[in-house]
C-alpha positions as CSV (number, residue, x, y, z in Angstrom):
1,X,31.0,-29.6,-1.7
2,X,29.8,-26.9,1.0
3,X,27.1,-25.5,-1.8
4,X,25.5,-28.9,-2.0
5,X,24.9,-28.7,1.5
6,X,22.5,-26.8,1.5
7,X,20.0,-28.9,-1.3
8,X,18.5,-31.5,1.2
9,X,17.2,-28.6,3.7
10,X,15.9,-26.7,0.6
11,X,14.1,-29.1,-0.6
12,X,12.6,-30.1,3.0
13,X,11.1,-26.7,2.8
14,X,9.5,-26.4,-0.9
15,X,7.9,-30.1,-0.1
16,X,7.1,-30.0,3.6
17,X,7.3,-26.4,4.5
18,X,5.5,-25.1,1.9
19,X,3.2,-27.0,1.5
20,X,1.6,-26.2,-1.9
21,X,4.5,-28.3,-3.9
22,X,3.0,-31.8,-2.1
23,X,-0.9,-30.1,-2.5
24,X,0.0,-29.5,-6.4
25,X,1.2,-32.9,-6.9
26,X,-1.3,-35.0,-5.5
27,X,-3.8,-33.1,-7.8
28,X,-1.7,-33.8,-11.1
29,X,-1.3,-36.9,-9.9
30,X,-5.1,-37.5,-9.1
31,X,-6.0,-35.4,-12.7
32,X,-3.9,-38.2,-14.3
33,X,-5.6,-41.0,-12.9
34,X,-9.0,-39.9,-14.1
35,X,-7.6,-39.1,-17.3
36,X,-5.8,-42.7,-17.7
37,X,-9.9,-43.5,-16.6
38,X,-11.2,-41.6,-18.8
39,X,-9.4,-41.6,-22.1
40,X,-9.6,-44.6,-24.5
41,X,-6.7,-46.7,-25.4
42,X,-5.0,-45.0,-27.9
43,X,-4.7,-41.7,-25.7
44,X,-3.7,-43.8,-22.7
45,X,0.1,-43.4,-23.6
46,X,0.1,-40.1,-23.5
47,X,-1.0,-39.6,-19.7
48,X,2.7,-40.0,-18.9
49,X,3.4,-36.6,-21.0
50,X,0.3,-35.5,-19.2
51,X,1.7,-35.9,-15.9
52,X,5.2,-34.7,-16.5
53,X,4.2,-31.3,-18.2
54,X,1.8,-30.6,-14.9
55,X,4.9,-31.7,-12.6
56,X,7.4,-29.6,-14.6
57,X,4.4,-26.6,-14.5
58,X,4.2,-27.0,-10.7
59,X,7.4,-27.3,-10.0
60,X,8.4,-23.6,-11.9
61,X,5.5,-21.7,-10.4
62,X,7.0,-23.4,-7.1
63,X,10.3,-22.3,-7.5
64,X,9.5,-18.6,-8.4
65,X,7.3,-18.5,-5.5
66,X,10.2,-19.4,-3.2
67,X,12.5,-16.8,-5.5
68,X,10.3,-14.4,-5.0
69,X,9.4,-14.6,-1.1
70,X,13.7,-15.5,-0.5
71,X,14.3,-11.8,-1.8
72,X,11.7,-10.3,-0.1
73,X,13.1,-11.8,2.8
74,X,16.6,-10.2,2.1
75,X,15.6,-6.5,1.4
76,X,16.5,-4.9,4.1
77,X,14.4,-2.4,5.8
């Protein structure tokens, strides 16, 4: 159980920490809202897929980001 430990402060850092995870998904969430706005009923239902496929984008490019800067971090020199 000692490698779950450390999920909780990891995911402290990419929301709070970072920073650009929470500023990524208030925009999908306010790009959704003005597309649930905009779009006529029959699209309506597919906002949800919308939503997810920005959250699911964010989250990658988020979590290469912190990849990338952990193993700069660990180079040594």
């Amino acid at each position: 159980m000692s490698s779950l430990a450390g999920i909780p402060e990891a995911l402290w850092g990419l929301l709070v920490e970072d920073g650009s995870l929470a500023i990524g998904i208030v925009a999908a969430l306010a790009l959704t809202w003005i597309a649930a706005i905009a779009l006529g009923d029959a699209q309506r239902d597919l906002v949800g897929w919308l939503l997810l496929a920005m959250l699911l984008v964010i989250v990658v490019l988020n979590l290469r980001a912190a990849g990338r800067r952990a193993r700069e971090a660990s180079r040594p020199g």
